[in-house]
C-alpha positions in Angstrom: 28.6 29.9 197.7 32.1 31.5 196.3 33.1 31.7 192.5 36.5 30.1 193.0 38.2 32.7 191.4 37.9 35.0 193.5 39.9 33.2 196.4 42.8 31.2 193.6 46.4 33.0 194.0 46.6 32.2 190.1 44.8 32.6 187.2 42.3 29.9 186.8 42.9 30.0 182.9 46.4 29.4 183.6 45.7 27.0 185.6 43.5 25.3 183.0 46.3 25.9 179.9 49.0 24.2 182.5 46.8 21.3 183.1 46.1 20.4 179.8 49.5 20.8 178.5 50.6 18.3 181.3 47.9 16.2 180.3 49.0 15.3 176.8 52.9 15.2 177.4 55.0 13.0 177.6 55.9 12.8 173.5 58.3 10.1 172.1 61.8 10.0 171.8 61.0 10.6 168.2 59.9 13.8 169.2 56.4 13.4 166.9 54.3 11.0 168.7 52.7 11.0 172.6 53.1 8.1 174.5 50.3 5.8 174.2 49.2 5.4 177.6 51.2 8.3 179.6 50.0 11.1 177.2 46.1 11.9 176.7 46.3 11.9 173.0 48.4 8.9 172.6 45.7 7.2 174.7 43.1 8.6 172.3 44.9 8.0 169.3 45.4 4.2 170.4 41.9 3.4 171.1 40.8 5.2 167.8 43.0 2.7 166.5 41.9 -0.3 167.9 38.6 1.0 166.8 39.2 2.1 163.7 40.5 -1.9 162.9 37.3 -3.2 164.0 35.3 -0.7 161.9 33.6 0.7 164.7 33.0 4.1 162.2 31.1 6.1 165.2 33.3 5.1 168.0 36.1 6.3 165.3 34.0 9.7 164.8 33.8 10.3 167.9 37.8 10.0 168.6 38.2 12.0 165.8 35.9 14.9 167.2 39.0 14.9 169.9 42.0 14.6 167.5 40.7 17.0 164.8 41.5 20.2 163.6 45.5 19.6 166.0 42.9 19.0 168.9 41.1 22.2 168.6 38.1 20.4 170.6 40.0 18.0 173.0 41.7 21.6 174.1 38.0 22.9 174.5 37.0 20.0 176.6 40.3 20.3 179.1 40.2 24.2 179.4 36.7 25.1 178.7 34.8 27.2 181.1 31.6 25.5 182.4 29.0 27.3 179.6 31.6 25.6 177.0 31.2 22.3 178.4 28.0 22.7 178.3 27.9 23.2 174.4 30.6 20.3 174.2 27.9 18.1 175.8 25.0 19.7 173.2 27.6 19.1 171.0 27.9 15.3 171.7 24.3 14.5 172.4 23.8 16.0 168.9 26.4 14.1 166.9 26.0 10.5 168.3 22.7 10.6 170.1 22.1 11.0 173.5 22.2 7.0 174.9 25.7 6.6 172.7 28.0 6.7 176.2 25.2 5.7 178.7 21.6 5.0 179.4 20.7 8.0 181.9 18.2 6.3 184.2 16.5 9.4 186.0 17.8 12.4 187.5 20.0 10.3 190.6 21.3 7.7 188.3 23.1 7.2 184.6 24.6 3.8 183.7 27.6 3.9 181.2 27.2 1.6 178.2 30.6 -0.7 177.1 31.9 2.1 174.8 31.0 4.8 177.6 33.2 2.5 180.2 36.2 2.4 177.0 35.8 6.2 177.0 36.1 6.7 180.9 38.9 4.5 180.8 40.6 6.6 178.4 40.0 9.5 180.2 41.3 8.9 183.2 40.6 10.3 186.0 42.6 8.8 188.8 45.8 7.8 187.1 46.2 11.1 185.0 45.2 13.6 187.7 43.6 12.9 191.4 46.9 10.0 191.8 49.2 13.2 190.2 51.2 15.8 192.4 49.3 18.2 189.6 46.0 17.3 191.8 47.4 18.8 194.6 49.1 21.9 193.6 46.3 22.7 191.7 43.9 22.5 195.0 46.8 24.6 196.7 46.6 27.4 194.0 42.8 27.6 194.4 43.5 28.3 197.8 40.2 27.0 199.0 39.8 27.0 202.7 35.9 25.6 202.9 33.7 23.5 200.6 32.5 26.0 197.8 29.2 24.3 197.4 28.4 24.4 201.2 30.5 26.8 203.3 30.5 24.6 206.0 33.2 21.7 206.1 37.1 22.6 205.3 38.9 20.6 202.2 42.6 21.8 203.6 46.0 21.0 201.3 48.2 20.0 204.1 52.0 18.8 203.9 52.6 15.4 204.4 55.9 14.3 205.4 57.3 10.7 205.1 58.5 8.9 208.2 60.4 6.7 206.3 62.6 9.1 203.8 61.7 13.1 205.4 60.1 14.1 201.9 57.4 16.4 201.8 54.5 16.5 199.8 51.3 18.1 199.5 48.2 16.0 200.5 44.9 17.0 199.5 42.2 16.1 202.3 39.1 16.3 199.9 37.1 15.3 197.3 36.9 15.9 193.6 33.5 16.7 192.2 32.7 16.6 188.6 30.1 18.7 188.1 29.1 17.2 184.8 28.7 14.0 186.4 31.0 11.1 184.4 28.0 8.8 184.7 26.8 10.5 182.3 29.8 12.8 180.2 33.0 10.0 180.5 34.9 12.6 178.2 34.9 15.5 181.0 36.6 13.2 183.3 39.7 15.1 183.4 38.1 18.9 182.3 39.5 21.5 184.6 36.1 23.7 184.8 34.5 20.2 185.8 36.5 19.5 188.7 35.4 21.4 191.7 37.2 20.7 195.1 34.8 19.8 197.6 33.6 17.9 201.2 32.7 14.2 201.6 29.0 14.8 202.4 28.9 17.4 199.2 30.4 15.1 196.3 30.0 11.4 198.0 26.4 11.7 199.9 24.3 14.2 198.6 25.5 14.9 195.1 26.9 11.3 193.5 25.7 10.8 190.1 22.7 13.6 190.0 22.1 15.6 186.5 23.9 18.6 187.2 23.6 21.3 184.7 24.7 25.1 184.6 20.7 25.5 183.8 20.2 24.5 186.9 22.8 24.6 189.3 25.8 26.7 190.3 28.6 25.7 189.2 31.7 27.8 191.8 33.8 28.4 188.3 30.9 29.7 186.8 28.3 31.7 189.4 28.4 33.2 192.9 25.7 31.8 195.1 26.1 35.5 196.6 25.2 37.5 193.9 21.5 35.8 193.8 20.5 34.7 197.3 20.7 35.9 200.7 19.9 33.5 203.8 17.7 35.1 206.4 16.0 33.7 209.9 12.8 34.3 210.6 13.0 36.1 214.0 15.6 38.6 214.5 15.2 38.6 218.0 14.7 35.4 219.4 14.2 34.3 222.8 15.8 30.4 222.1 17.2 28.3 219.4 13.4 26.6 218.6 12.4 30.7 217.3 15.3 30.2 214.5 14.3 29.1 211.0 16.5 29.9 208.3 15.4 30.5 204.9 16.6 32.2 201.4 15.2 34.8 198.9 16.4 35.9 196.0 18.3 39.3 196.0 16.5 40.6 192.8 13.8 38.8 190.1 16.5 36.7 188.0 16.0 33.4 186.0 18.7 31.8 188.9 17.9 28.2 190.1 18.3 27.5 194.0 18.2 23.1 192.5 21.9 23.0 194.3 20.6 24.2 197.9 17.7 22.0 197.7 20.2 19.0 196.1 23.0 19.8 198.6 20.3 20.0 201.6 21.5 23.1 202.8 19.3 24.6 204.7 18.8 21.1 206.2 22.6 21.0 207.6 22.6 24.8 208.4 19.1 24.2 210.8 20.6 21.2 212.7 24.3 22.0 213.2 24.5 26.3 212.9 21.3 27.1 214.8 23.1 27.1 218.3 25.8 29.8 216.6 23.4 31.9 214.8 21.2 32.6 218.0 24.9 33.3 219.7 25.5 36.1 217.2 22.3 37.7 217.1 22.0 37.9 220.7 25.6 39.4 220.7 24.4 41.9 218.3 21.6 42.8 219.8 22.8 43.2 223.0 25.2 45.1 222.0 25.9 48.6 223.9 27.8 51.2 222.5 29.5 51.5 226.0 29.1 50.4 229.5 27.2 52.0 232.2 29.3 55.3 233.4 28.4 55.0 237.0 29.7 51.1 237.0 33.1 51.9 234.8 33.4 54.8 238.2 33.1 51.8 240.6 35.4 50.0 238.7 38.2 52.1 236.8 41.2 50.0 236.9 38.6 47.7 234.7 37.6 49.4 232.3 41.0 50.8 230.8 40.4 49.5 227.3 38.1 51.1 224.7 34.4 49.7 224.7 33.8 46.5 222.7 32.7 47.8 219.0 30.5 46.2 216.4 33.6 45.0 214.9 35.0 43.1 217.5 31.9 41.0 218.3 31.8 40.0 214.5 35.5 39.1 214.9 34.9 37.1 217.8 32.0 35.5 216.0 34.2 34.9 212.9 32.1 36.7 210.6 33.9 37.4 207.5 34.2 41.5 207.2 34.7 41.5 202.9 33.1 39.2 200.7 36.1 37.9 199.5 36.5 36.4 202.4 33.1 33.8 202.7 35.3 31.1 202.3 38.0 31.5 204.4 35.0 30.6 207.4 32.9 28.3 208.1 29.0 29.6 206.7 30.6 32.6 206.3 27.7 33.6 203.7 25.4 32.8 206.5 26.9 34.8 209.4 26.9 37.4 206.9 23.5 37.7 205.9 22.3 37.3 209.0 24.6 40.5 210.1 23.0 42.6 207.1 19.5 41.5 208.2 19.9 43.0 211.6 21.0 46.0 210.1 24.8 46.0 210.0 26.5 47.2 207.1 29.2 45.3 206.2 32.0 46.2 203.3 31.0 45.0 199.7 
């Protein structure tokens, strides 16, 4: 719904830099070599050795694609923005042929092949970033307060604090999406444009292994969902919840996709868990009255000594976001709000 960027406290290139420079640390004592497990290119240069002495000359290729030109291209792939990845996968596919990491068996499901498994292995995931304190502080520097992909379900940083020693740490309650699925790309296991904080039933139920693709998706480091589509319900004045039926349009003729609504069910989950607080709203807004009746504020003036309920308060109460900078700082935030600009309100840009 968001472009992440728009919410981080930090620049997301930063970010990215930082992230791959604590990726291929720690060097040596010698003070010329990485570590061959601890540091991203000693793990790459130690499998392109192993590979290299059983004359594996494309597996060796491809390690050198990494290590070449003082890691011009494993930089691209750790702090590349999504379109980058994108030609790093073209890139790939090209150079090695398309079934050299995995057999992609339709659009749900990819299989990796035993050099595809060596490659994940290297590039490792859990133990070089979602098991590292990086994960976290990361998360908490994107200062995401909802899922970007749905608006609906929160993926908070909290601080955990140990009963046995006091210490504190940050504990990220969410999931880690790679766009670029790994199924599929093993090498952008650890590429900071691929990793997308999100919900359980986004990344584990609905999205799993599917052929994501900047073509046809929305990726939140790449696009806003807002800048193409606006939700809308089809009565503006209904009379009970079974009158609501949400839908989307585009906002202007474009060559967007809407694959991730459709992959990500949302309207789906907005129909059967938002209807109730939709119909709530619009009632609120349309019964709305500038002020209350003067002969029943006379009956009553010790009542009526604060200032009428305005526009604004109702969307406060209703926990519409004002600016849209703040979608994701509440729940379908994107959805309150164009449901408030269909009926007419005009809300700040």
């Amino acid at each position: 719904m968001i472009k992440v960027q728009d919410n981080a406290i930090v620049d997301v290139d930063l970010v990215a830099a930082r992230h791959y420079d604590n990726l291929i640390a720690p060097i040596n004592a010698d003070g010329v070599n990485y570590h061959a497990t601890s540091s991203l290119i000693g793990r790459i240069k130690t499998r392109r050795n192993i590979d290299n002495t059983a004359a594996f000359n494309d597996r060796v290729r491809f390690w050198d694609y990494f290590l070449g030109n003082n890691y011009k291209n494993l930089k691209r792939v750790i702090t590349g923005r999504p379109g980058v990845l994108k030609q790093i996968i073209n890139e790939i596919s090209s150079g090695f042929g398309i079934n050299f990491l995995c057999n992609s068996v339709n659009y749900e499901q990819a299989s990796l092949n035993d050099f595809g498994k060596i490659v994940k292995h290297v590039f490792a995931y859990k133990a070089l970033y979602r098991d590292h304190p990086e994960c976290e502080a990361n998360c908490r520097d994107l200062n995401l307060v909802y899922c970007p992909y749905c608006n609906e379900n929160l993926i908070p940083v909290i601080v955990r604090t140990s009963g046995l020693t006091g210490k504190q740490a940050d504990m990220a309650l969410l999931q880690i999406d790679h766009f670029y699925p790994r199924s599929r790309h093993p090498y952008l296991g650890l590429s900071f444009f691929n990793l997308i904080p999100g919900c359980s039933p986004c990344n584990a139920y609905l999205k799993g292994e599917k052929d994501f693709n900047i073509d046809h998706h929305f990726n939140p480091f790449h696009k806003r969902f807002d800048d193409f589509y606006n939700f809308e319900i089809s009565n503006i004045k209904p009379k009970n919840l079974g009158e609501i039926k949400i839908t989307y349009k585009e906002k202007f003729a474009s060559n967007s996709t809407d694959q991730a609504l459709k992959d990500f069910e949302i309207i789906q989950r907005y129909e059967q868990s938002h209807k109730r607080a939709l119909y709530k709203l619009v009632n609120k807004i349309n019964n709305h009255s500038p002020r209350y009746s003067l002969g029943v504020k006379r009956q009553f003036p010790f009542i009526f000594v604060l200032p009428d309920t305005s526009i604004d308060d109702i969307l406060e109460n209703q926990d519409v976001p004002m600016h849209k900078n703040e979608i994701n700082h509440h729940a379908i935030g994107k959805l309150k709000r164009d449901i408030c600009t269909q009926l007419g309100i005009k809300l700040p840009g």
